[in-house]
C-alpha positions in Angstrom: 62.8 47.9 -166.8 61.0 44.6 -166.3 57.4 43.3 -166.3 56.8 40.6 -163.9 53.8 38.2 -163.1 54.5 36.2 -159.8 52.1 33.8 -159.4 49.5 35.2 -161.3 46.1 33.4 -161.3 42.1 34.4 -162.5 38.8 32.8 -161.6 35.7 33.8 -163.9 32.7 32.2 -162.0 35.1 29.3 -160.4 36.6 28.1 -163.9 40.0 29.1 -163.6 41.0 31.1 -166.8 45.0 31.1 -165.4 46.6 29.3 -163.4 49.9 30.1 -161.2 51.7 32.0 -164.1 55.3 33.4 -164.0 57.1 35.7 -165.9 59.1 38.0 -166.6 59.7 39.6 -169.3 63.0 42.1 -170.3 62.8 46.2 -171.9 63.2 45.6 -175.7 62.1 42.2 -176.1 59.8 40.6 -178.4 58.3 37.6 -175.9 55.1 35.5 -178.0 52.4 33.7 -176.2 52.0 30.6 -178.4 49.2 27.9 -178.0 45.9 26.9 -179.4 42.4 28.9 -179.0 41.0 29.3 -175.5 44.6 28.4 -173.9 44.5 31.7 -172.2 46.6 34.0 -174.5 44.1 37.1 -174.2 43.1 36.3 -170.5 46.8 36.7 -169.6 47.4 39.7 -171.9 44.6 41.8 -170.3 45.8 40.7 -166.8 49.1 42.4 -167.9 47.6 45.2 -169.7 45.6 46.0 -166.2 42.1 45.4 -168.0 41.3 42.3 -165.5 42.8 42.1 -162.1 43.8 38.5 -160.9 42.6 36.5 -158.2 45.5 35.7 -157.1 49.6 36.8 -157.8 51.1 39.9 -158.4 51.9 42.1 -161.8 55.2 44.2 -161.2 56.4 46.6 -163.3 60.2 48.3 -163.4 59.8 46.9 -159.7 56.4 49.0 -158.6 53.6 46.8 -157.8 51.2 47.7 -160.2 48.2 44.8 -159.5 45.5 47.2 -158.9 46.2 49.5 -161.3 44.2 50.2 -164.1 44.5 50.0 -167.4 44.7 54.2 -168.0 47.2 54.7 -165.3 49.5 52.4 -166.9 52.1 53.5 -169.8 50.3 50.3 -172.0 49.5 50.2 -175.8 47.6 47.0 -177.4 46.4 46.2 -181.0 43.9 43.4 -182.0 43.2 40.5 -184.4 40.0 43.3 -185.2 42.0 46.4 -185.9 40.8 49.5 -185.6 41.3 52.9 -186.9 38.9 56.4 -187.5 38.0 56.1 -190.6 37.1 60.0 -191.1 40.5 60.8 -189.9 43.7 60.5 -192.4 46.1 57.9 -191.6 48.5 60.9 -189.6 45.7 62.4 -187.3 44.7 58.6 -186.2 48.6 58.3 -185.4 48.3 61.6 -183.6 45.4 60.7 -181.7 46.8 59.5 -178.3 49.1 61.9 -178.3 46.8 64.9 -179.1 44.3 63.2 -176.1 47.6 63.4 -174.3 48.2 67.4 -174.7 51.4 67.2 -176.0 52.5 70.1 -178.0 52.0 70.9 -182.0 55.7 70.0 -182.8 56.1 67.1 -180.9 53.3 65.4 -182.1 54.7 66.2 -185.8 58.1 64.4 -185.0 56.8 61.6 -183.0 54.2 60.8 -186.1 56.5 61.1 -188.6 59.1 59.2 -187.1 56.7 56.0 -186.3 55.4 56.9 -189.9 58.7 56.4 -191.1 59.5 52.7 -189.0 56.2 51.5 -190.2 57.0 52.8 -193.7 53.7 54.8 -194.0 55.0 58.0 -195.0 53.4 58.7 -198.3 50.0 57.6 -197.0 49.8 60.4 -193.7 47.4 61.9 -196.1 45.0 59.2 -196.7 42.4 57.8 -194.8 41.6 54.3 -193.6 39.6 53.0 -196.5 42.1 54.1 -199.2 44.6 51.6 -197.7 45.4 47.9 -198.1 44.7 45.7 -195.0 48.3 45.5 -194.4 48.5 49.4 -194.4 45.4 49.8 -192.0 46.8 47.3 -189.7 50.3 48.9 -190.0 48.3 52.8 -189.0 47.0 50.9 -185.8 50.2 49.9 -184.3 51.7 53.0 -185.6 48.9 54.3 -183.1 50.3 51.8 -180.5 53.6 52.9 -180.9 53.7 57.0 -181.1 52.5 56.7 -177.0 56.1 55.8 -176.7 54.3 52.8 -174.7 56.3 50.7 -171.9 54.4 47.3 -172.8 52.7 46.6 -176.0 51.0 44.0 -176.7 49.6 42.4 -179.8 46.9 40.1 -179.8 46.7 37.7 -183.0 46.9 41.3 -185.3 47.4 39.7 -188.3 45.0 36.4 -188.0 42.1 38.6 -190.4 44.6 39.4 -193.4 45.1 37.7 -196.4 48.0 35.4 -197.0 50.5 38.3 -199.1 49.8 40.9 -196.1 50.9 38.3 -193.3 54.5 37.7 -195.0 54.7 41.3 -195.6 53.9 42.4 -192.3 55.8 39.0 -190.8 59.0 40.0 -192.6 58.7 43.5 -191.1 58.0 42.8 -187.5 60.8 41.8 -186.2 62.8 44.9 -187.0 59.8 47.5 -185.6 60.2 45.6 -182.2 64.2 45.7 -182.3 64.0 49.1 -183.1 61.3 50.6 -180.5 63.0 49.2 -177.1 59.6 48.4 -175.9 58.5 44.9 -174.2 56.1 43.4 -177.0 54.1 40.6 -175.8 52.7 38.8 -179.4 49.7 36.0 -179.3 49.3 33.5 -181.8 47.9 30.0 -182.8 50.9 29.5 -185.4 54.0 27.9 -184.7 55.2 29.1 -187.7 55.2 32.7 -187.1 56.4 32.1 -183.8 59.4 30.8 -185.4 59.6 33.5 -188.0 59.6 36.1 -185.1 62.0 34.6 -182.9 62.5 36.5 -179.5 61.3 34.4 -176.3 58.2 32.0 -176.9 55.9 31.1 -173.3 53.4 27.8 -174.7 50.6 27.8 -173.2 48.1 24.7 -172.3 44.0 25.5 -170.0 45.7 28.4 -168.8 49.3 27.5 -167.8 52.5 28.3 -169.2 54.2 24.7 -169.8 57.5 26.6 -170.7 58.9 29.8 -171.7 62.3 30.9 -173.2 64.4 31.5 -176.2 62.0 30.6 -179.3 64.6 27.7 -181.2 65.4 26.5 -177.7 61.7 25.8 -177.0 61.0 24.3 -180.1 64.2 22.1 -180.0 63.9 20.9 -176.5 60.5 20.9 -175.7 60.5 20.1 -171.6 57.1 17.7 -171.6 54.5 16.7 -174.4 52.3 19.4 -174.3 54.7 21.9 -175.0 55.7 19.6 -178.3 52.6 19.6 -179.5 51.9 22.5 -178.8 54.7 24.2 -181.1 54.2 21.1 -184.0 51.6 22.1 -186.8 50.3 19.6 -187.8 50.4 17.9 -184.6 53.0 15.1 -182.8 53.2 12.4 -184.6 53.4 9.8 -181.4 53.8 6.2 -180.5 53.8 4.3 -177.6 56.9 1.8 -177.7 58.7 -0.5 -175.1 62.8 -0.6 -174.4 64.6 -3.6 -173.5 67.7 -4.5 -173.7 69.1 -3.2 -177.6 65.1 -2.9 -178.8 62.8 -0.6 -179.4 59.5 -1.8 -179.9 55.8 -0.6 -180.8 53.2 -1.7 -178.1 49.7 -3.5 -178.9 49.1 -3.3 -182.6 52.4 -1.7 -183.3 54.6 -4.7 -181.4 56.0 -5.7 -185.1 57.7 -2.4 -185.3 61.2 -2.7 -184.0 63.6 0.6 -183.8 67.6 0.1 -183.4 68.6 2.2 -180.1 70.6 4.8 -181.9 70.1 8.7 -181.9 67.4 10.1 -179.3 67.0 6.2 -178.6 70.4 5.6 -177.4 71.1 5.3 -173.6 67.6 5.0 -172.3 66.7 2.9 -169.0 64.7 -0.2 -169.7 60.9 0.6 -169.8 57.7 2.3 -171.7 58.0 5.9 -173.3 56.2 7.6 -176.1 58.1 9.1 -179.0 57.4 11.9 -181.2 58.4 13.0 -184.4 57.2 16.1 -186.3 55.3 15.4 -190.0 58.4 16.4 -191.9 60.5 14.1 -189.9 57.9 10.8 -191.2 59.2 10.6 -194.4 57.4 9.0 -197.4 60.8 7.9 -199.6 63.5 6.0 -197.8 65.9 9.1 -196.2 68.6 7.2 -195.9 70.4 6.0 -192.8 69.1 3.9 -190.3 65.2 4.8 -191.1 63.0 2.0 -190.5 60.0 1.8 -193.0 56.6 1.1 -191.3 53.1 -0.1 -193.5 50.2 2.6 -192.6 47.1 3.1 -194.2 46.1 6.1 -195.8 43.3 8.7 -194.6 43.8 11.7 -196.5 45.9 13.5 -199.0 46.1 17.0 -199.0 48.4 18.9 -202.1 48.8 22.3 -202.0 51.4 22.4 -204.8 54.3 22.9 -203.3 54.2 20.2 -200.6 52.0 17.3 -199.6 50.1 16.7 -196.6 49.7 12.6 -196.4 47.9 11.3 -193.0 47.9 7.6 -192.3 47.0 5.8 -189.8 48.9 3.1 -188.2 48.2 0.8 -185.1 45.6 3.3 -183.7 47.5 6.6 -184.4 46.6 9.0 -186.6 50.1 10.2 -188.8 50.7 12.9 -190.9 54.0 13.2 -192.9 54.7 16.3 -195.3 56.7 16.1 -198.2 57.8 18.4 -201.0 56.2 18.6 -204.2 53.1 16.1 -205.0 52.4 13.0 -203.9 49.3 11.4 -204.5 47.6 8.5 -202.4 44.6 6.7 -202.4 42.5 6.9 -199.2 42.8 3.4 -197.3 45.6 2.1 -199.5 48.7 0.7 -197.4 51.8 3.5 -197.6 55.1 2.8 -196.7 56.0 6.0 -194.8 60.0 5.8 -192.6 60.8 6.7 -189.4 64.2 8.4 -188.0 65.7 7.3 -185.1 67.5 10.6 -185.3 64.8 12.6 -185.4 62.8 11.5 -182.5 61.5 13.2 -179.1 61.4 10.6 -176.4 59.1 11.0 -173.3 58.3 8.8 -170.1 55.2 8.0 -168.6 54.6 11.2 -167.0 54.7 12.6 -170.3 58.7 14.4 -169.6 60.6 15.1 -172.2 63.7 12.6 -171.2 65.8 12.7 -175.0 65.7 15.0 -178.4 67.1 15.2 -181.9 70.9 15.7 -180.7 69.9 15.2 -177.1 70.1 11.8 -176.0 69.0 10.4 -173.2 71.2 9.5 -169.9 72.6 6.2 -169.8 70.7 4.6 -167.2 
């Protein structure tokens, strides 16, 4: 069993919403739609679900052509950032609900609730209601509600954005094994980079409606095919910088021309010419690493502590930085910083924005 989007494209008064999208997507996995707000996570999730119909493409499921069909003829569960649950009913008859809509008999309602009740570890809560339980627990009864339909698709759309940070980890930690265990396709939207890390599975990035990649979740993030999809899975963003290659040097452009980079690691092999490189805020490094990092002067814009790590942004020949570091370390806005540079850890992209070298990726030799 397979669902597949072949081309799939929607129009909402001539602003296109998605645009040529194609997928597919395996029975038991865990596939996350990662990118920013208003990149077209829900639009695409409700053309799978069968809640919009595209303008263009095809939805196929286990190889039926299923375009036109809607949403309550389709074996589909979904659960939202706003989750919702009865809140006259105990936490077992809102489980039971779909399945008692359903007609299915007295006893296999029992064992179907008790057994989701029992993945989603909410077994000695069947007796309470929906105001008597944590946030975690309420959102944990509404996917138990997604999952006793024994759905073919389900899909999860931010569910855990409105809950504190305790309830995320919990529910973060937990995930993971619900979806290996159910051998359903989940399909899981989020803004966070992080958690699509934590979950693993495949991760599609999205960008104005388009998936820019899609595949195993390390892999994208390791090898990120253009510059959208890198900064798309970097939070904070891309550190960047446009730079120059001739010869053995690597050099900054305009107000960064002083800035010279041997060509070693992701520099090593390139063609003569201009590229951009990237390096994520823990790889700009605010103590000497070590190695063959090259220090650079910037100006400080902000410092943001949390306590266990520091958020330092700087600004350097135009660009706007930001290197993390653990523990505290405290700057004063608009004094120079020394902050290093990697050549190790750098992405490397040409003019058209391609990804052409990566940490442990280098590039051709021309």
């Amino acid at each position: 069993m397979a669902l597949e989007l072949q081309g799939i494209s929607k129009v909402v008064g001539g602003s296109p919403h998605i645009a040529d999208v194609s997928l597919t997507l395996e029975k038991g996995s865990l596939n996350v739609l990662l990118g920013p707000t208003l990149s077209g996570k829900t639009s695409l999730m409700r053309l799978m679900a069968g809640l919009d119909k595209p303008t263009e493409g095809r939805v196929v499921m286990d190889g039926q052509d299923v375009t036109g069909r809607p949403v309550q003829k389709r074996n589909v569960a979904m659960v939202y950032q706003q989750f919702i649950n009865y809140p006259t009913l105990t936490v077992y008859e809102n489980i039971a609900s779909p399945l008692r809509v359903a007609g299915a008999a007295k006893d296999e309602i029992d064992r179907r609730v008790r057994e989701v009740a029992g993945l989603l570890r909410l077994e000695p809560m069947l007796e309470r209601t929906p105001l008597e339980l944590s946030g975690g627990q309420q959102q944990r009864t509404a996917l138990a509600r997604a999952l006793v339909k024994g759905a073919e698709l389900v899909l999860l759309d931010e569910p855990l954005a409105n809950l504190d940070y305790k309830l995320r980890e919990e529910l973060r930690a937990e995930l993971p094994r619900i979806f290996q265990e159910s051998g359903a396709i989940f399909v899981y939207a989020t803004t966070e980079p992080s958690e699509a890390l934590l979950l693993g599975g495949n991760t599609a990035t999205l960008h104005q409606g388009r998936v820019t990649q899609f595949g195993p979740t390390p892999e994208v993030y390791r090898q990120p095919v253009d510059m959208i999809t890198a900064r798309t899975f970097s939070d904070p963003p891309l550190n960047q910088l446009g730079v120059t290659k001739r010869g053995e040097r690597v050099a900054g452009e305009g107000e960064a021309a002083a800035l010279a980079l041997p060509a070693r690691g992701s520099l090593s092999g390139l063609a003569d010419g201009r590229y951009t490189i990237g390096f994520r805020p823990h790889h700009l490094h605010l103590t000497p690493p070590g190695g063959a990092a090259v220090p650079v002067t910037a100006q400080v814009a902000v410092t943001e502590i949390t306590g266990s790590e520091s958020f330092v942004h700087v600004d350097f020949a135009g660009e706007r930085w930001v290197a993390i570091a653990h523990g505290i370390h405290e700057r004063q806005i608009d004094e120079p910083t020394e902050v290093w540079i990697d050549p190790e850890r750098l992405f490397v992209f040409d003019e058209a924005g391609r990804l052409v070298a990566a940490p442990g990726r280098q590039a051709q030799a021309a």
